[in-house]
N, C-alpha and C positions, 0 to 999 in steps of 0.2 A: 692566465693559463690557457691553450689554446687544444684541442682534441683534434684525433685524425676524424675528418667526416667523410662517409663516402656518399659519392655524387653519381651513382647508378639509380637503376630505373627507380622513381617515386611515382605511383600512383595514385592520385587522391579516391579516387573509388573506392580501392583497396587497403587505403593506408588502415585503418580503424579492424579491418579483418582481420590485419595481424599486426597488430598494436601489442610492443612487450620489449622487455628488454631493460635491464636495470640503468642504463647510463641513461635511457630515454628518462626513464621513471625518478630519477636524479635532478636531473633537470626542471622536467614539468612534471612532477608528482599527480597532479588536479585529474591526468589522462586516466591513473589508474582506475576510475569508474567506468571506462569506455573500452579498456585493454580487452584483449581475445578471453583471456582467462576468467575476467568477470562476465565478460557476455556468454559465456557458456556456462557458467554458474549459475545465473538468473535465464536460462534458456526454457521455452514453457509457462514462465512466470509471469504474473503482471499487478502491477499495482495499479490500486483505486484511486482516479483523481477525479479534483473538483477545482472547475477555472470558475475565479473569479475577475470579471473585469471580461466582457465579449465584444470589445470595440476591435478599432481595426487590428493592433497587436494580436488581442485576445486569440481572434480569428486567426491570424496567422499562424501564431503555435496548436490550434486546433488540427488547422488541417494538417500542419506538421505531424501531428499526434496519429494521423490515419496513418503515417506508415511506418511507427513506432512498436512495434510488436507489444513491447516492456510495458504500454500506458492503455488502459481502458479509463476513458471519459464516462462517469457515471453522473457528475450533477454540473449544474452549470446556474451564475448567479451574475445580474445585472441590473442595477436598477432604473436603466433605461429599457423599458420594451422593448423598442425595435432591433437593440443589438440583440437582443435575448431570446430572440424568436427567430434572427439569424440564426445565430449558435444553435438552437433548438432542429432547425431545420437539418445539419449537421448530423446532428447527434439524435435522435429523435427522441431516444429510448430515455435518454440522460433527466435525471430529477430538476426542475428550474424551482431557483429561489430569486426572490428580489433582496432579501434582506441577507448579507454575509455570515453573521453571526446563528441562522438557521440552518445554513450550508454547513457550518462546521458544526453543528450538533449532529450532523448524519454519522452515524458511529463506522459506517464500509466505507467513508473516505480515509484514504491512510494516507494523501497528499494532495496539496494545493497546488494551482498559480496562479498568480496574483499580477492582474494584467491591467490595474489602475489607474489613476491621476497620481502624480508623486505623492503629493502631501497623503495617502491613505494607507502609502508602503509597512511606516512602520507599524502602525492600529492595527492592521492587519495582520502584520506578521509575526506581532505580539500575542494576539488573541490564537492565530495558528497554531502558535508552538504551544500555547495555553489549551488547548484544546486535543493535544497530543499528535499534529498533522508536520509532517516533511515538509518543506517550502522552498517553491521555487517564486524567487519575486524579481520582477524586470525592475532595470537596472534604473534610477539611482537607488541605493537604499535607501536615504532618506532626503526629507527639505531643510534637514538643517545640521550641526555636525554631532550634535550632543541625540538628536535620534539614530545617527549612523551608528553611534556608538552602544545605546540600546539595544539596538536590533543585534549587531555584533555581540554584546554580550546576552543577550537571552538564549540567543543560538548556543553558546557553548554552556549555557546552562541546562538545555533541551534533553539533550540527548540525539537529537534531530539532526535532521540532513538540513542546507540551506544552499540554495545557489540564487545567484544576482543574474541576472543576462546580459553575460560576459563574453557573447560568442565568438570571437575573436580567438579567446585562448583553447579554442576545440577548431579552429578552420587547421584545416594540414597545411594548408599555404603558408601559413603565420608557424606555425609548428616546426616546414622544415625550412621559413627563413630564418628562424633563430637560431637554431642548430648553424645553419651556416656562420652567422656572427657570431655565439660561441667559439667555433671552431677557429677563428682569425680569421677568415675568408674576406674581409671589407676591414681588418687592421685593428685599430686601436681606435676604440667613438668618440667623435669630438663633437658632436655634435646631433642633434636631433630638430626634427622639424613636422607637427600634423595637423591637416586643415580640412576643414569639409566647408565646401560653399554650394550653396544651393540659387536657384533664383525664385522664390515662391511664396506669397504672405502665408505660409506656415497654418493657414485656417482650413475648419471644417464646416460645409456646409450645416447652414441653422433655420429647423425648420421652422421655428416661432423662437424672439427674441428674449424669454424668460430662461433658455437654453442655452444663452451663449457662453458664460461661464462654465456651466458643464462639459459640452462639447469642445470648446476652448480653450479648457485647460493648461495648454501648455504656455499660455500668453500672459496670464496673471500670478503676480509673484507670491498668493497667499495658496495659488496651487502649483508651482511650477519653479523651477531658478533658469527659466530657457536653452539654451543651447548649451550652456557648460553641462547641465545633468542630461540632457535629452541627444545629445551628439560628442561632445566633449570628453564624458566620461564612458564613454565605450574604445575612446583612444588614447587616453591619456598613463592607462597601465601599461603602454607598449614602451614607454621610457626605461621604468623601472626593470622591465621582463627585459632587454635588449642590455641592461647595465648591471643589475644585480645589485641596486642601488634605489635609492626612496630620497626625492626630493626634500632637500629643508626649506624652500621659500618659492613664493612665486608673487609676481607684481602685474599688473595688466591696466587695460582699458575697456571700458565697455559703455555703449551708443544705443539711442535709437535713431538712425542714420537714415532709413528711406522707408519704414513703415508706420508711418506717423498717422497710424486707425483706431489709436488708442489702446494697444498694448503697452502692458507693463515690464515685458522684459525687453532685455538688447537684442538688436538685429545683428548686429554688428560687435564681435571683441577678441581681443590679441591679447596673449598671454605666456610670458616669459617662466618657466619653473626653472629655477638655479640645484643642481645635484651639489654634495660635499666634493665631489672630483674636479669640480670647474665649470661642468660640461651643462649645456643650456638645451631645453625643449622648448620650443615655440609652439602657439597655437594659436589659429586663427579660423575665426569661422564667419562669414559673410552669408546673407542669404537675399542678395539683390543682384549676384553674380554669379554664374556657375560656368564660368571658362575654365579654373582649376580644377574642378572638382572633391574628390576626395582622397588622402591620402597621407598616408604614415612614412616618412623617411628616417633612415639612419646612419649616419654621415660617418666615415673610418676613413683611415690617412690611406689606405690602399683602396677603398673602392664604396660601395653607396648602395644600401636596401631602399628600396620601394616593398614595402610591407602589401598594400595593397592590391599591387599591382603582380605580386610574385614575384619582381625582377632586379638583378645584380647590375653594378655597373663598376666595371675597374676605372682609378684614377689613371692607369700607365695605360700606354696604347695596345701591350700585351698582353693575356692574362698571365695567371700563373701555370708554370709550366704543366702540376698535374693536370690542370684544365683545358690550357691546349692540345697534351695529349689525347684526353678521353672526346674532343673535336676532331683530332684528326683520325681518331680511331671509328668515330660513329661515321666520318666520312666514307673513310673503308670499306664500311661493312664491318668491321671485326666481329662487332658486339652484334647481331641481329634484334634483340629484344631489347635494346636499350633505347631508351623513345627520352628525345633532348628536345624543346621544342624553342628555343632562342635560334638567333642567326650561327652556322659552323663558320663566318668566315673572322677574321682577326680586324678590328677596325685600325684605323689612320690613326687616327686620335680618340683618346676617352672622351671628349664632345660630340661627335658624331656617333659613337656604341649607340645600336640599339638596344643593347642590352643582354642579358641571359635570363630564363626562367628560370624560378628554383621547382617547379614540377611539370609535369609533362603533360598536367591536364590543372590549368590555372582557369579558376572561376573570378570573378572581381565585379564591382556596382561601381556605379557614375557616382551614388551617394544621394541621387535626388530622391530614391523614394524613403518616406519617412515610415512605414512598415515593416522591410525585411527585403531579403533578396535568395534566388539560390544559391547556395554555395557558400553561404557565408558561415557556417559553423553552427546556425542552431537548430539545424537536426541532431547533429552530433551532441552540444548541449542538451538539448533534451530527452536525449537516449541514456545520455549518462546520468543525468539528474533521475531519472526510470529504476537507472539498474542500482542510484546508491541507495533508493528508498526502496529500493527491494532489498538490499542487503542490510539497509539500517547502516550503514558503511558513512560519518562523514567525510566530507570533503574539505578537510581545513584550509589547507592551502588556496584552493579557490575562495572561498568564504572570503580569506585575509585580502586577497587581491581586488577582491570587488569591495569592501570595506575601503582599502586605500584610493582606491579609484575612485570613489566615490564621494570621498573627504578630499582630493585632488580638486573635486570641480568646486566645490563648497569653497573653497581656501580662494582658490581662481576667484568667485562671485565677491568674496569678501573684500579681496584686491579690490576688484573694480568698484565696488562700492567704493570703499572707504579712501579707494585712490593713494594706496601707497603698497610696502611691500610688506608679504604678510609669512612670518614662519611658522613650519610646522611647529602646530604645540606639543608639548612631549604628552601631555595628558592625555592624546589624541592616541599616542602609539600601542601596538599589539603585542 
């Protein structure tokens, strides 16, 4: 079924100001925490949080938090010093605990984040909700599928908010390219394809070698599953949000190809997920190359998303006609306020389009930094995750999404391990 979309002015600044509308909220439900209506609800208000985990993550959603109105940082816990004395610097005022399970005895925190080593997600997020605390925990949920699933059901036993760091599904960019595939704009999906490549041995400096494991992290598999949970599964829900569909299998490969320093996960691994429609996701993620970069496509018999990138691309040489118009219209002048920011002229051929943006103000990352970037969606994440632990309001929809997401990369890891093809288990499903 396809909707009319209109293709007038989109500003990402603005999108979130006036966020509303039932057909939107239809669609991607997970926004209503962010919409105009809730943020003037919670207008004034703020809740008490306490981050867990002050490494570099940590820090990024810290400072994010300074220009979050909805978040007052009251305690802060790490049981490495030196991050903690970061964060402290930050925050001055804010209570430091080494030990987690102290933090959440402080009875004025009324919400976590949980900014860890994977393997600590679900311990923590268990004890959170035990403890009567909102939870916001960075993305995967867990190191294995049977904790994914834990975590997933204590949450709706809580009573509690939960969000995974999902930020993709709060970027506007991603917001109004899917609307655009919804609406039939790029056809009928036959395909999908997402890959992030880096070039960089993925390490953190070690100031003494009894550290390396800690700091390290993400390199050994008794803390970490590598790049499926750590890059893989921040891309891997744009399949199912682009088709409206949940894979039943996926098959792959996975190497350690060119960082042979004695890491335990793969450098290097490709991964097929099969939909009930036919229709195939690919993933590959390399981290000894970074000429690709990063990026989500979505392949239609009429034309092609770049997810990342914000931009359209028609298979025909022409586009479709309402879109020529409103090109030849912005040529004009007609529209004065209507700000397009692709090329107005009509290409030769669909191999040569540079393309179309789908907003008028496109933020996007190379993919290399392993921290965060602007404009990627987790300010807006964390605004929202603000205003549902102020409303006590959850978020089911998102929860499920990053739940599946999550269990996506795990399935992927198991492929490669076991080296064959692996289906979703039903005992798995929500």
């Amino acid at each position: 079924m396809t909707r009319e979309f209109d293709f007038g002015n989109f500003n990402r600044r603005d999108f979130f100001k006036t966020l509303g509308g039932a057909g939107l909220f239809t669609a991607f439900p997970w926004l209503q925490s962010c919409a105009k209506e809730t943020a003037d609800a919670v207008a004034g208000e703020k809740v008490r949080i306490g981050v867990i985990g002050t490494g570099s993550r940590g820090m990024y959603h810290l400072n994010n938090l300074l220009t979050i109105p909805q978040g007052e940082v009251i305690a802060l816990c790490d049981d490495y010093e030196p991050h903690l004395q970061q964060a402290a610097a930050l925050y001055p005022k804010a209570a430091l605990y080494h030990d987690y399970c102290d933090l959440l005895e402080n009875k004025d925190i009324q919400a976590v984040i949980i900014t860890t080593p994977l393997n600590e997600h679900e311990r923590m997020t268990l004890d959170s909700f035990s403890a009567g605390k909102h939870v916001f925990c960075e993305k995967s949920m867990s190191l294995t599928l049977d904790g994914c699933r834990r975590m997933f059901d204590a949450y709706r036993k809580s009573g509690k908010v939960l969000y995974i760091g999902q930020q993709r599904l709060f970027d506007p960019k991603y917001i109004r390219a899917m609307e655009m595939i919804h609406s039939g704009l790029i056809g009928t999906i036959t395909g999908m394809r997402a890959y992030w490549y880096r070039n960089n041995d993925w390490r953190r400096p070690v100031p003494s070698p009894e550290l390396e494991r800690r700091i390290n992290w993400r390199l050994y598999r008794n803390s970490s599953a590598g790049l499926v949970t750590e890059l893989a599964a921040h891309q891997l829900q744009v399949g199912d949000w682009a088709l409206g569909l949940r894979p039943e299998s996926v098959m792959g490969y996975g190497d350690i190809v060119y960082w042979k320093d004695g890491r335990e996960v793969y450098d290097n691994i490709s991964l097929i997920y099969h939909y009930p429609n036919g229709v195939k996701m690919s993933y590959e993620s390399i981290i000894s190359n970074k000429f690709l970069g990063l990026e989500e496509l979505i392949l239609g018999d009429k034309g092609t998303m770049e997810l990342e990138k914000g931009k359209y691309y028609f298979e025909e040489a022409k586009p479709a006609p309402g879109i020529l118009q409103l090109i030849n219209q912005i040529e004009h002048k007609i529209f004065d306020n209507v700000s397009f920011a692709g090329p107005s002229w009509v290409p030769e051929t669909a191999s040569i389009s540079k393309g179309y943006y789908v907003t008028d103000q496109v933020n996007t990352t190379s993919g290399a930094s392993s921290v965060g970037a602007v404009g990627d969606g987790s300010v807006e994440l964390l605004t929202a995750f603000c205003n549902s632990s102020i409303t006590g309001q959850p978020n089911e929809t998102l929860a499920e999404e990053a739940y599946y997401s999550s269990v996506y990369a795990l399935l992927g890891l198991k492929a490669m391990e076991e080296k064959c093809i692996v289906a979703f288990p039903k005992e798995l499903e929500i």
